[in-house]
Steps between C-alpha positions, in 0.01 A plus 500: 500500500745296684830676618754388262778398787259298644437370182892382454551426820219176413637477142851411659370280754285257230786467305756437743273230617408389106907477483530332808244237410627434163835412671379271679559105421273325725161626366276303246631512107215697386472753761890587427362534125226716660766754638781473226203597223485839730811601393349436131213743547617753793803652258174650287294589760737656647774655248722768655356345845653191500844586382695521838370123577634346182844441653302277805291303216769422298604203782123353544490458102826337461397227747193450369693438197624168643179450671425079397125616388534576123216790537643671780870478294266633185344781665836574691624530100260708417511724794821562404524608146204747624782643764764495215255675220370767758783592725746419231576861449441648838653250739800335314751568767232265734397253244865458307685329842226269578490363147852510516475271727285260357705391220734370756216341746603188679119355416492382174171620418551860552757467295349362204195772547791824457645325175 
């Protein structure tokens, strides 16, 4: 069995480097989609797990938001709510400032997502 701080020490590497990538602006539309629908399917996976990185995700969704693709803005969406409907409960005082601050976005389109 694999020693379990080994094991996070590897967790917390990939998804600084998922979170990293997702940031990014000058790679290809669908392999920002690629990295944003992570943050759709790594919350499950990875329940109680992921918690302390849902502050640093918050930023890479909210961009992606105003991304110009329509399916990268769509899966930023839905990456979203599934922050919101999992974390909603555990991680308010991280999730309530961010989306705070999206009502008041200077990009239009993040705006119109939080309404």
């Amino acid at each position: 069995m694999a020693d379990p701080q080994v094991s996070d020490h590897v967790a917390k590497v990939l998804i600084s480097k998922i979170i990293s990538t997702a940031e990014r602006t000058d790679i290809a539309p669908h392999v920002k989609d690629g990295y944003i629908m992570m943050f759709i399917y790594m919350p499950v996976a990875f329940t109680n797990e992921f918690t302390p990185y849902i502050g640093q995700i918050i930023n890479p969704i909210l961009k992606a938001l105003a991304d110009e693709n329509e399916y990268v803005r769509d899966t930023a969406l839905k990456a979203g709510q599934r922050i919101v409907n999992l974390y909603a409960d555990k991680a308010i005082t991280l999730l309530l400032p961010e989306l705070e601050g999206g009502l008041f976005d200077d990009n239009w389109r993040i705006r119109y997502r939080f309404v």
